[in-house]
C-alpha positions as CSV (number, residue, x, y, z in Angstrom):
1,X,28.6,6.6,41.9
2,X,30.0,7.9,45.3
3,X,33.8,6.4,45.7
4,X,34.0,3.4,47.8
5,X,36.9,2.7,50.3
6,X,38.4,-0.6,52.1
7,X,39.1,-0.7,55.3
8,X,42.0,-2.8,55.8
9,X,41.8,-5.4,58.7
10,X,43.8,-5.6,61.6
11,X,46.5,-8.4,60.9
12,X,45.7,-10.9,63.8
13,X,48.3,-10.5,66.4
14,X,49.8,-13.7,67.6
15,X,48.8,-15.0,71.3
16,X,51.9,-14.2,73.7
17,X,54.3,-16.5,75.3
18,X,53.3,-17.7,78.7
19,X,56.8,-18.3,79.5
20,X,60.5,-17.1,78.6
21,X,60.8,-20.5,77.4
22,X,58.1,-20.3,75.0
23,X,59.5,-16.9,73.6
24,X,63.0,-17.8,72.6
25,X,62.7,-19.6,68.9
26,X,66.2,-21.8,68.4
27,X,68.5,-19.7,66.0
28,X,68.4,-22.1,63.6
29,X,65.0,-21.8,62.4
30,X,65.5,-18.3,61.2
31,X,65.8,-18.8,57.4
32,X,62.2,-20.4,57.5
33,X,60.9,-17.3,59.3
34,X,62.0,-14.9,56.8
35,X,60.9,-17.1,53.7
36,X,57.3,-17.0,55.2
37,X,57.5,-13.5,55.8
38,X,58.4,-13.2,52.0
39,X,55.4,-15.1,51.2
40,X,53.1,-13.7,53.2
41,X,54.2,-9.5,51.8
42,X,53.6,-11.1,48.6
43,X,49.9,-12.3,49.3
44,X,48.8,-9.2,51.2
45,X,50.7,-7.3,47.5
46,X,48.7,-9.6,45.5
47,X,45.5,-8.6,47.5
48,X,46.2,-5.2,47.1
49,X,46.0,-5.3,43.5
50,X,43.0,-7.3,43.1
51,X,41.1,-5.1,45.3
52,X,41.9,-2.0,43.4
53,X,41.9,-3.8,40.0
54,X,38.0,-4.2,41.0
55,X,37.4,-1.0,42.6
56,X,38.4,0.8,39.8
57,X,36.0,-1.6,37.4
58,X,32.8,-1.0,39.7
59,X,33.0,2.8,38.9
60,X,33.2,2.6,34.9
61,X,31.7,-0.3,34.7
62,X,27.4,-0.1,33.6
63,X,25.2,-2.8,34.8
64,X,24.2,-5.2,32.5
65,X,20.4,-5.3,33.0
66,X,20.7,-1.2,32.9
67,X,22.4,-1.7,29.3
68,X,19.8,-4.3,28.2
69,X,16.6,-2.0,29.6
70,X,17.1,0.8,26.8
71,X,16.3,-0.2,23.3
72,X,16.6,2.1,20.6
73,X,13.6,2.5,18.5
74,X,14.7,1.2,15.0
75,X,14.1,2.8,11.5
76,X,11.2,0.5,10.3
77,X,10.6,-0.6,6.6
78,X,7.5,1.5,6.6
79,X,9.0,4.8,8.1
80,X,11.5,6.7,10.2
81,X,12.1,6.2,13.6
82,X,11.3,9.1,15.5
83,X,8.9,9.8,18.1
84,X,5.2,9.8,16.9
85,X,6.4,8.4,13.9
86,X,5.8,5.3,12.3
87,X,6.9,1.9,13.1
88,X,6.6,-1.4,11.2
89,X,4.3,-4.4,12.4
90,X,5.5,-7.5,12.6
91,X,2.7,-8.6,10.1
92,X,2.4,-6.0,7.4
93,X,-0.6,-3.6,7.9
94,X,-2.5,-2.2,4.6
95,X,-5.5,-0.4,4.4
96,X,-7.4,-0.8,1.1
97,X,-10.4,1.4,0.4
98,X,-12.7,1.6,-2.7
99,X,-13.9,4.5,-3.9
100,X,-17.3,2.5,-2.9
101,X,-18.1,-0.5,-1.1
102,X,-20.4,-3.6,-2.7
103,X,-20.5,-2.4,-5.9
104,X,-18.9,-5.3,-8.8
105,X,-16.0,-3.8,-9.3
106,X,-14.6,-2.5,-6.4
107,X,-15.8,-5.9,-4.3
108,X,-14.1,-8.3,-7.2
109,X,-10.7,-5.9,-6.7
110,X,-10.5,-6.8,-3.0
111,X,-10.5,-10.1,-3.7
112,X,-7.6,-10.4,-5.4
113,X,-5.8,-8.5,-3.0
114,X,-7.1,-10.7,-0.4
115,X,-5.4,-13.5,-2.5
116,X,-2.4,-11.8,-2.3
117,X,-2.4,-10.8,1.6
118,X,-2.5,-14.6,1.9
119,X,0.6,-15.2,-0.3
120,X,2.2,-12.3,1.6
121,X,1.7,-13.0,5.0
122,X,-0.2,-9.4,5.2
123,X,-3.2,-7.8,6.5
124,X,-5.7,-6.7,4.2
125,X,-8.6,-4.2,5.7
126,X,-11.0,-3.5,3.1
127,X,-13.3,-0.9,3.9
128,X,-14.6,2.7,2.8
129,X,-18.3,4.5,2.0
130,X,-21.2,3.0,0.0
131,X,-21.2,6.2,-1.9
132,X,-18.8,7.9,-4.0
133,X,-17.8,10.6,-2.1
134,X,-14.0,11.6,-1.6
135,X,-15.6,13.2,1.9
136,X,-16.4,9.9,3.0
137,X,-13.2,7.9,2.5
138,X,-11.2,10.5,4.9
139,X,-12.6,9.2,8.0
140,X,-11.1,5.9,6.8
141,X,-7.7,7.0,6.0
142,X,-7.4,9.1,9.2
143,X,-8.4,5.7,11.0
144,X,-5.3,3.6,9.9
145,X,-3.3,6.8,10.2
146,X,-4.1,6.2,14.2
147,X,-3.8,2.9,14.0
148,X,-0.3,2.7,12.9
149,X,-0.8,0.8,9.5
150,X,2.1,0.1,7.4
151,X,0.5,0.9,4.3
152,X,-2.7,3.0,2.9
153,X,-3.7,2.0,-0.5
154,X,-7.0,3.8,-1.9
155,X,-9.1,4.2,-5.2
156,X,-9.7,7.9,-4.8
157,X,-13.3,9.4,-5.8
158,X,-11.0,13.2,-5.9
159,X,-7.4,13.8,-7.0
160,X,-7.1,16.8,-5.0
161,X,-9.9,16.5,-1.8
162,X,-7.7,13.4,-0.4
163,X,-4.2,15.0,-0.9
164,X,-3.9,16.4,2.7
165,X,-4.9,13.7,4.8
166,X,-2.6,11.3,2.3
167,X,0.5,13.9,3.1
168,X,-0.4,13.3,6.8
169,X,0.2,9.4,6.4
170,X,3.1,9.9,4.3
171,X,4.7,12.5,7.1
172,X,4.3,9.8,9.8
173,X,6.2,7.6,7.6
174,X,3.2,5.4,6.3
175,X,3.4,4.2,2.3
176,X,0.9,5.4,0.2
177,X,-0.4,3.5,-3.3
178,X,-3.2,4.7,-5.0
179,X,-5.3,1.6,-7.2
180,X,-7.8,2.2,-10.1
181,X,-8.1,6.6,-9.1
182,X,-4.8,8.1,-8.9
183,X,-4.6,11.3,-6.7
184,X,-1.8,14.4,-7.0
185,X,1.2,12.3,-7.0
186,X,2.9,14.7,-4.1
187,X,0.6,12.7,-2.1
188,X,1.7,9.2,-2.7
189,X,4.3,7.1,-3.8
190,X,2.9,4.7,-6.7
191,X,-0.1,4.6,-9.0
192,X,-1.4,1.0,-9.7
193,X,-2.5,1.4,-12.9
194,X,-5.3,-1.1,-14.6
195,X,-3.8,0.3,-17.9
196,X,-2.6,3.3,-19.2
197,X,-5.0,5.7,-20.1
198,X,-4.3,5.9,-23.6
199,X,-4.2,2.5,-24.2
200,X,-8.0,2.1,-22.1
201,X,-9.0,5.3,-23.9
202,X,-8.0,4.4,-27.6
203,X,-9.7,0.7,-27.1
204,X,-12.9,1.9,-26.1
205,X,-12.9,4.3,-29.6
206,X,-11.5,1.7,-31.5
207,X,-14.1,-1.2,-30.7
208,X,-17.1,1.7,-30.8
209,X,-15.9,2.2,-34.4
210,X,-16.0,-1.6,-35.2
211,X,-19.7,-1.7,-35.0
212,X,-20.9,1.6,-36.2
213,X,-18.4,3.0,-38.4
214,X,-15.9,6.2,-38.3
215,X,-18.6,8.8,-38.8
216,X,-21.6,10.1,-37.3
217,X,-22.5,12.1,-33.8
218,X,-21.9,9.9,-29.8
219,X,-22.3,10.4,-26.7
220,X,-20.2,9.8,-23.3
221,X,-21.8,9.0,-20.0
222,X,-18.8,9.2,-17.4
223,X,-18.8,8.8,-13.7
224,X,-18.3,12.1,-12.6
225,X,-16.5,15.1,-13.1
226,X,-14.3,15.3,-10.6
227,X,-12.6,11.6,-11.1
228,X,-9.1,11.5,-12.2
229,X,-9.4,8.5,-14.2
230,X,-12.4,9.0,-15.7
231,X,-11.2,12.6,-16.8
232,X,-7.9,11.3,-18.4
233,X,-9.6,8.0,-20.1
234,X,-12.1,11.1,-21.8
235,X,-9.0,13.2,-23.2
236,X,-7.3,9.7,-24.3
237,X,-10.9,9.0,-26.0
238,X,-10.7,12.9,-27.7
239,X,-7.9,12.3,-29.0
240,X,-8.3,8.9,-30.3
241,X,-10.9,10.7,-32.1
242,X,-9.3,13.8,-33.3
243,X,-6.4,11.9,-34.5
244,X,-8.0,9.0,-35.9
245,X,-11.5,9.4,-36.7
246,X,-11.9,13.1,-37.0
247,X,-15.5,12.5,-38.7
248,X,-16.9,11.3,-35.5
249,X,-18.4,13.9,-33.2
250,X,-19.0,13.6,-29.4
251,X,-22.3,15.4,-29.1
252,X,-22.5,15.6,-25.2
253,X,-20.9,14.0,-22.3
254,X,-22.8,13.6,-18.9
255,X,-22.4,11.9,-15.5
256,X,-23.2,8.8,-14.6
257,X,-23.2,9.6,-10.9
258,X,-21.7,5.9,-10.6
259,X,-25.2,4.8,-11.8
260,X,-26.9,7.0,-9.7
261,X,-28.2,9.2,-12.1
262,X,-27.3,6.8,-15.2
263,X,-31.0,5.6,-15.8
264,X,-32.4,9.5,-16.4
265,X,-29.1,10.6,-17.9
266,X,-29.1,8.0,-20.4
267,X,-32.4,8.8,-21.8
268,X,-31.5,12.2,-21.7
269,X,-29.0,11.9,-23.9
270,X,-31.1,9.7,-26.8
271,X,-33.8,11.8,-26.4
272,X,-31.9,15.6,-26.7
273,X,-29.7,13.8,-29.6
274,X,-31.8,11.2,-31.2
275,X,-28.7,11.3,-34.0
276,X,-26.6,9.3,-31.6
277,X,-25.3,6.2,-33.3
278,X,-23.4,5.1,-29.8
279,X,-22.4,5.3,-26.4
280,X,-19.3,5.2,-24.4
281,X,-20.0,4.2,-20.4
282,X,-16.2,4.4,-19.3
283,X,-17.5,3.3,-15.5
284,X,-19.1,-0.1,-14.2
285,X,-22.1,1.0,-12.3
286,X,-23.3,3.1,-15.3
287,X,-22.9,0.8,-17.8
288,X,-25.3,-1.9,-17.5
289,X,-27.9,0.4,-16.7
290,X,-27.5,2.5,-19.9
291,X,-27.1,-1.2,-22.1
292,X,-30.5,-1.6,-20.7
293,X,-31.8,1.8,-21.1
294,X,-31.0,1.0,-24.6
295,X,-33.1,-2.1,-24.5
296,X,-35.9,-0.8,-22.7
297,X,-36.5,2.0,-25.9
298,X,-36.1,-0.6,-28.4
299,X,-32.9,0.7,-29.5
300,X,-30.6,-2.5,-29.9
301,X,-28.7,-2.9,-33.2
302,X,-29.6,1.2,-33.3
303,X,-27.5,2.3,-30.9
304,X,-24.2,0.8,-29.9
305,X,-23.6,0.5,-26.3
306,X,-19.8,0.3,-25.1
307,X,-17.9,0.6,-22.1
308,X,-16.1,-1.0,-18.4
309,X,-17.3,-3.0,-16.6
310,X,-17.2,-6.8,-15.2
311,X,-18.2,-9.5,-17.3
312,X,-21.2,-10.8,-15.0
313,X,-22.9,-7.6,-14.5
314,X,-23.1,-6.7,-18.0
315,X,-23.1,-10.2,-19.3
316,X,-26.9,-11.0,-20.3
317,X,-26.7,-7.5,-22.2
318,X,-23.4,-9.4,-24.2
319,X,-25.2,-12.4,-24.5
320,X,-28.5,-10.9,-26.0
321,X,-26.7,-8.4,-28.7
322,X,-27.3,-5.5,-27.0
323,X,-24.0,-4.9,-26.2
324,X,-20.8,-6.3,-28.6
325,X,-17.6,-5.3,-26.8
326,X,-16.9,-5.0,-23.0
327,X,-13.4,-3.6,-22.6
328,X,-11.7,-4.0,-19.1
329,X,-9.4,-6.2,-17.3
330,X,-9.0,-8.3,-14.9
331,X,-9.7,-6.5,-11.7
332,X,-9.0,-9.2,-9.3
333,X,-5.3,-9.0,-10.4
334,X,-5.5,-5.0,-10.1
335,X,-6.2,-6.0,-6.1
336,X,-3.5,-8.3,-6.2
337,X,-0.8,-6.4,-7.6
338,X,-1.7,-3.3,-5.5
339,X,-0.8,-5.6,-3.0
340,X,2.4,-6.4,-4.3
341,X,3.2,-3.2,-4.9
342,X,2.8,-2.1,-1.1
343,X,4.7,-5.0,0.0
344,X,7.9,-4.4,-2.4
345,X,7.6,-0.1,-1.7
346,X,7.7,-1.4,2.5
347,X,10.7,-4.0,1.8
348,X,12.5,-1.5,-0.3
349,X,12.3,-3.3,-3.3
350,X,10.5,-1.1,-5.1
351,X,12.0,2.6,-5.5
352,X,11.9,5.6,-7.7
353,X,14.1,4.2,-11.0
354,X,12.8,1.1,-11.2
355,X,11.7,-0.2,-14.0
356,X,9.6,-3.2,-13.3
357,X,8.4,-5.5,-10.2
358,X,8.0,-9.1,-9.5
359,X,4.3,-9.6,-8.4
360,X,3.6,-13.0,-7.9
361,X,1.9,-15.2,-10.1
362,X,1.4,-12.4,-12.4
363,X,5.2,-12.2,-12.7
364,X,7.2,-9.3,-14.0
365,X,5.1,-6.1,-14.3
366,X,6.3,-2.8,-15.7
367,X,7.2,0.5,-13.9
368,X,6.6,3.5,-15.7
369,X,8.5,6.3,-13.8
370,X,5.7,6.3,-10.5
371,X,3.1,3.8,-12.1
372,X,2.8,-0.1,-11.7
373,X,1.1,-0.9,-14.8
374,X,-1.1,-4.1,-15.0
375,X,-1.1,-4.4,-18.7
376,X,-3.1,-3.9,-21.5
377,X,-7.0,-3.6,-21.7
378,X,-8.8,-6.9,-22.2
379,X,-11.7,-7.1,-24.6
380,X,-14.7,-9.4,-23.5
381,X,-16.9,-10.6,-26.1
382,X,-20.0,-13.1,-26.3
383,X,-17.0,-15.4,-27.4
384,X,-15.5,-15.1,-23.9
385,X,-17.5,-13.5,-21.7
386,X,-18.6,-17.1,-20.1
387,X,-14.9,-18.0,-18.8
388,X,-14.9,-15.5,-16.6
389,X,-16.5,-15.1,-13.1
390,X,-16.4,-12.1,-11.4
């Protein structure tokens, strides 16, 4: 600021005496002369001061609406602050993708976490592809990346084909959950798991060998294989097996394509190895469709029929006979704590260490080093399978 200077004023000059009379001031009005003279040094001292005082505070000083106009960006729950980067909304974002649209399953998941969002306060976007194709979810992913959502929470269809555009969100400081599929875990934070895979794994074996015994030849119709969860629920089911039951032999395992393919693949199977005494169908789509497979060729009470799914899509084949044991859980609470989950990692209340989560009116769940765990598997029988509705 260039300095400023005051230019003193003239002091006014008193009017002249018109007359010799008028200039001579008796003597004895002297004292009061000088005391106002006093006072009036000490005004014009006092002005002085004040004018410099304020002079001096007009150069430091920064204008108030200047100081108010810059506001720092702050470090948001959901990332850091930095140009480009990441910034919390005021109501929490989350993008939650399937690894299909309008199938059972995946539909009866969003609903919970749309019970959830509601609880929460959040936003829940539920979209992705109508076939199973980790290709197709990236355009999805890539869209809440641009549009700044707090949180991406997906149910991969590949561990490894989502990584990079996952490590993209996470770089711009966006959380990242992954639901139901996990993907490599350097490209996201927690793993909502339905179950862990051994305890999913070891129930499907363990149920199969209630109705047909500990011996003989089966068979395994999966989903595909390139899923993560479906490949580690079939080493928890080998070695269930191999531990266990080492007199029962898988004869041939083959995908599902998410019931694509299940139909042809499930008479496939009977037909090359007409030994089989049962079936294992670890994925929804696939599994009613081989239960009635199975029904079609006259097989029921000859070939057991076992596998995940929900209850009203396989529950005329429970009702029937044709199929004894559904093993699952409840996947409307697998949306709903994914939810959770992405609320507590953006609030901070959820960090590497922990050991366990408050998740609403499923109360404490368990942390198990970077998974959320929803609990054990749940067994729906023809006993059950009617109090349930999804």
């Amino acid at each position: 600021m260039p300095e400023e200077t005051v230019t003193a004023q003239p002091t006014p000059v008193a009017p002249q005496p018109t007359s010799v009379v008028e200039a001579q001031a008796p003597k004895k009005s002297g004292p009061k002369l000088l005391i106002l003279a006093l006072l009036t040094l000490v005004i014009v001292v006092v002005a002085a001061i004040g004018i410099g005082a304020y002079l001096m505070l007009s150069k430091t000083a920064k204008p108030v609406a200047k100081e108010t106009a810059v506001v720092p960006v702050a470090v948001s729950q959901a990332g850091v602050a930095a140009s480009g980067v990441h910034v919390a909304n005021k109501v929490l974002k989350i993008g939650f993708i399937p690894k299909l649209k309008n199938i059972g399953y995946m539909d009866s998941c969003a609903k919970g976490a749309a019970e959830a969002a509601k609880e929460l306060g959040a936003e829940v976007t539920y979209d992705g592809p109508t076939q199973a194709d980790a290709n197709l979810q990236i355009p999805f992913i890539q869209k809440w990346i641009d549009q700044n959502y707090d949180v991406i929470a997906v149910s991969a269809n590949d561990p490894d084909i989502l990584a990079p555009i996952l490590k993209q969100a996470l770089a711009k400081g966006i959380k990242v959950v992954t639901w139901d599929a996990d993907v490599d875990p350097s490209a996201r934070q927690f793993f909502v798991n339905q179950a862990t895979y051994d305890g999913v794994g070891f129930a499907l074996v363990d149920n199969l060998v209630k109705e047909i015994g500990s011996t003989g030849s089966i068979g395994i119709l999966t989903a595909s294989l390139t899923d993560k969860n479906q490949n580690m629920w079939l080493e928890s089911i080998k070695k269930r097996i191999a531990q266990n039951y080492p007199n029962l032999k898988i004869a041939v395992i083959l995908p599902g394509q998410h019931g694509q393919t299940a139909n042809v693949d499930t008479r496939k199977m009977l037909q090359m190895y007409p030994e089989i005494k049962g079936i294992i169908v670890p994925e929804s789509e696939s599994f009613p469709i081989a239960a009635k497979v199975v029904e079609d060729l006259g097989l029921k009470g000859k070939v057991a029929v076992i596998g995940l799914t929900t209850p009203l899509s396989i529950k005329e084949y429970v009702m029937d006979g044709t199929v004894k044991s559904v093993v699952l859980w409840k996947t409307e609470d697998l949306g709903y704590l994914t939810v959770y989950t992405a609320k507590a990692l953006v609030d901070g209340t959820l960090k590497p260490g922990d050991t366990s989560i408050e998740a609403g009116r499923l109360g404490k769940k368990v942390v198990t080093g970077d998974q959320v765990l929803l609990g054990d598997p749940f067994v729906f029988t023809k006993d059950n399978i009617g109090n349930f509705n999804f």
